[in-house]
C-alpha positions as CSV (number, residue, x, y, z in Angstrom):
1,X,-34.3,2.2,41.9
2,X,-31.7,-0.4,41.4
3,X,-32.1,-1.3,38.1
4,X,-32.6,2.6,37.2
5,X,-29.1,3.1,38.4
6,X,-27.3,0.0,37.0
7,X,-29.0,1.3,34.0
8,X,-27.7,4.6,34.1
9,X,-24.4,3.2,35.0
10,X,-24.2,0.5,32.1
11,X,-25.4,4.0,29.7
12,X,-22.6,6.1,31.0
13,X,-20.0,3.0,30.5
14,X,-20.8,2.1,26.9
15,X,-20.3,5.9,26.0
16,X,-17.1,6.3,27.4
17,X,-16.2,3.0,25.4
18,X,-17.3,4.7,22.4
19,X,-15.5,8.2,22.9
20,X,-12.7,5.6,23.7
21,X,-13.0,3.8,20.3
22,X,-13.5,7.0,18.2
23,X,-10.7,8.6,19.6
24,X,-8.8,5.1,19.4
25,X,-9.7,5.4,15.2
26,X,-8.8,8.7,14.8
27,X,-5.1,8.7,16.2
28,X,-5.0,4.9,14.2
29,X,-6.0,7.0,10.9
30,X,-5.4,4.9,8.0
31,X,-2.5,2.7,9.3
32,X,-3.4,-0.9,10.2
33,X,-1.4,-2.7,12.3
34,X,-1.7,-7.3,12.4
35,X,0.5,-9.6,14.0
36,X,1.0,-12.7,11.5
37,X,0.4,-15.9,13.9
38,X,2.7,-18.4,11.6
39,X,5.9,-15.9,11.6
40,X,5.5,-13.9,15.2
41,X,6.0,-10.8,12.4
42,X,4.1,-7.6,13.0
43,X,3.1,-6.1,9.8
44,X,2.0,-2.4,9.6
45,X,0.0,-1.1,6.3
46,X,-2.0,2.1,5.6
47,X,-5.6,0.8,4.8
48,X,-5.6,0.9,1.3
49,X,-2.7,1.7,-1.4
50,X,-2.1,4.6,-4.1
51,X,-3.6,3.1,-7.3
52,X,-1.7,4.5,-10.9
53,X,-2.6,3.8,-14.1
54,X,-2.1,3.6,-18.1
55,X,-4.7,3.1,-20.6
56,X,-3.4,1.1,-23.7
57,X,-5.6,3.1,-26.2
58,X,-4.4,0.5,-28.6
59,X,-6.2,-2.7,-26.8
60,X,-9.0,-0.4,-25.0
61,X,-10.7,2.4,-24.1
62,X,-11.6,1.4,-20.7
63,X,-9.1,-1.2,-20.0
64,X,-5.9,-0.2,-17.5
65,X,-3.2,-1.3,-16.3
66,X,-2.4,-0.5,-12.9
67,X,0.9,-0.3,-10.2
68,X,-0.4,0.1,-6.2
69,X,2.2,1.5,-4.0
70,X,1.2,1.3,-0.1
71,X,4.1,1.1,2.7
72,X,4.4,-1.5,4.7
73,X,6.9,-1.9,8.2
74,X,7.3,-5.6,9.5
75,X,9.0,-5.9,13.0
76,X,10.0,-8.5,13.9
77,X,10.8,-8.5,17.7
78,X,11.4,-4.7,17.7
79,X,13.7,-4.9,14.6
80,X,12.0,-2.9,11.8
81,X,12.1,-3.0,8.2
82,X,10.5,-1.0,5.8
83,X,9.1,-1.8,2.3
84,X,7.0,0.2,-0.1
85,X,4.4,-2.7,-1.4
86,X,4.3,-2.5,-5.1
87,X,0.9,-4.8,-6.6
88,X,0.9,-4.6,-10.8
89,X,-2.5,-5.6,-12.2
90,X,-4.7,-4.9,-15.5
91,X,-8.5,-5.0,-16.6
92,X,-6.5,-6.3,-19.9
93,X,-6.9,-10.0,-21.1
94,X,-3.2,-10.0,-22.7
95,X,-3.7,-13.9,-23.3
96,X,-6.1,-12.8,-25.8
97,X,-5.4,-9.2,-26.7
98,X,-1.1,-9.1,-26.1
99,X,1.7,-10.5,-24.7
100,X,2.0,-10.8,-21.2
101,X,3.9,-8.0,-19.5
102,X,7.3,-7.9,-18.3
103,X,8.1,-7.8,-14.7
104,X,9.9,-4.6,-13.8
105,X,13.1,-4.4,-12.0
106,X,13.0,-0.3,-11.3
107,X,10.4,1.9,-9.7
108,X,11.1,5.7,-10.3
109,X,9.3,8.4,-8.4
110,X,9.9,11.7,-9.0
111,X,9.8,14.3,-5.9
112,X,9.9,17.9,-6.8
113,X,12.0,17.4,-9.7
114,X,13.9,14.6,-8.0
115,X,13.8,10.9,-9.3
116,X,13.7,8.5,-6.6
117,X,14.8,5.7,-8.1
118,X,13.5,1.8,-5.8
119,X,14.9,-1.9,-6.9
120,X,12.1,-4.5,-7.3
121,X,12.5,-7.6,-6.4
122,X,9.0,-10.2,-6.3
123,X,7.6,-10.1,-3.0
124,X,7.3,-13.5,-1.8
125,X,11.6,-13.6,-2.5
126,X,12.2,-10.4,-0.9
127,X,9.9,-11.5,2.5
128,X,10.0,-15.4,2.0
129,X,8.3,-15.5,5.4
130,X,5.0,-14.0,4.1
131,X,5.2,-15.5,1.0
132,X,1.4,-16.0,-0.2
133,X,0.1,-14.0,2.5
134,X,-2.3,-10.7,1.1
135,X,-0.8,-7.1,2.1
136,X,-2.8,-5.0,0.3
137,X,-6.3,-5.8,-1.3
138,X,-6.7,-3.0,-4.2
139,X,-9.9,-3.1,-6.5
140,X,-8.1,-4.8,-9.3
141,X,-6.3,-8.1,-8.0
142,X,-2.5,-7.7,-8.7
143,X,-1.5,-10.4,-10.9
144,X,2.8,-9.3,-9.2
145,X,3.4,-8.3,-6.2
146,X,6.8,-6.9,-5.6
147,X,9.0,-5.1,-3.2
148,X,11.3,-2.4,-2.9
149,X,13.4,-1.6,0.2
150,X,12.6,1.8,1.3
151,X,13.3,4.0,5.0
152,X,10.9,5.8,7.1
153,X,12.3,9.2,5.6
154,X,11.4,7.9,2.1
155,X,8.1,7.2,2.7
156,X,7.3,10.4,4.7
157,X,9.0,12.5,1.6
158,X,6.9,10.1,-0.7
159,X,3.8,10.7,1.3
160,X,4.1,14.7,1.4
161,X,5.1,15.3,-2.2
162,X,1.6,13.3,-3.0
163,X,3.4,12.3,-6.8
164,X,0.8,13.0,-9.9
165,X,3.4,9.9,-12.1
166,X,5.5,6.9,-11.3
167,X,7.3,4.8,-13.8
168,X,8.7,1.4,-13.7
169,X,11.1,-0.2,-16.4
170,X,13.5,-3.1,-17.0
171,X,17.0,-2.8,-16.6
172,X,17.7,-2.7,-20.0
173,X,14.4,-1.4,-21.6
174,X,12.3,2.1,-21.8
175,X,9.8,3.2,-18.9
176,X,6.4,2.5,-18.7
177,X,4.5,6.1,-17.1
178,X,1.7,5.9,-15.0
179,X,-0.5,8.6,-13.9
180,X,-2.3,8.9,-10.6
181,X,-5.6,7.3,-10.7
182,X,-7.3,8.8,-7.6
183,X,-6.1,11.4,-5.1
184,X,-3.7,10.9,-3.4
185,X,-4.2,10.0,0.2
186,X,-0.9,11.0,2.5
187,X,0.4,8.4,4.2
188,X,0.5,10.6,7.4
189,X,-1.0,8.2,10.1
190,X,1.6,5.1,8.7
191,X,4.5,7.9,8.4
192,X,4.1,9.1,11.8
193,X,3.3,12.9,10.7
């Protein structure tokens, strides 16, 4: 009778911990949220960033070249910054096909007609405290990762006007385009929708 009871008990308990954890998911949505150990730094991230691409139909068919975008927020004992995350990578071997590419110094994103136009700077200058440390882990390993100084408001309107093209250029060269690769998925759990 006992064990019955501590059984029933112990059933009850682990499903509330459950309803408890799936409900604790939900709310989280796609945002993760880690504390870095070395810096004291808490670093927020949506679970995976928005992949664009180009194909360079002169190298490849099938080979891209690629520009993530995920938000990040690092506090840093309650004093927040925000970043957008910007990863550049390529399925192209340009040691053997071209030149390497140039690292960009502008990130355009147009909003309902509306460029939006973001500074980049590498990452590991921008937040020398997590210098060599992974943010975001795309399919194609970024050979750049870069920053750009962003607010909350400009990653919710980025997140709600879900934008089909992003470019990036030099300061004194032409854009590069990129189209989105696969949907779009809102940033609405990171942006606090």
């Amino acid at each position: 009778m006992k064990l019955e009871t501590a059984l029933m008990t112990l059933t009850r308990v682990t499903g509330v911990l459950a309803l408890v954890a799936t409900a604790a998911c939900q709310s989280g949505g796609g945002a993760l949220e880690r504390l870095d150990s070395a810096t004291g730094l808490t670093i927020v991230t949506e679970r995976a960033p928005a992949a664009f691409a180009r194909t360079e139909t002169r190298l490849s068919r099938s080979a891209r070249d690629y520009v993530y975008l995920g938000p990040v927020e690092i506090n840093e004992r309650g004093a927040r910054e925000y970043l957008l995350w910007v990863g550049i990578a390529s399925t192209i071997d340009r040691n053997y096909l071209a030149a390497e590419t140039t690292i960009p110094d502008l990130l355009y994103i147009d909003l309902e007609g509306e460029p939006m136009e973001f500074e980049l700077e590498p990452w590991d200058q921008r937040v020398s405290a997590l210098a060599g440390r992974v943010i975001y882990e795309p399919a194609v390993a970024p050979a750049r990762s870069l920053a750009a100084r962003v607010t909350l408001d400009q990653i919710r309107r980025i997140s709600r006007g879900q934008p089909q093209r992003i470019r990036i250029a030099k300061q004194d060269a032409s854009t590069i385009e990129y189209v989105l690769w696969a949907d779009f998925s809102p940033w609405q759990a990171f942006a606090g929708f």
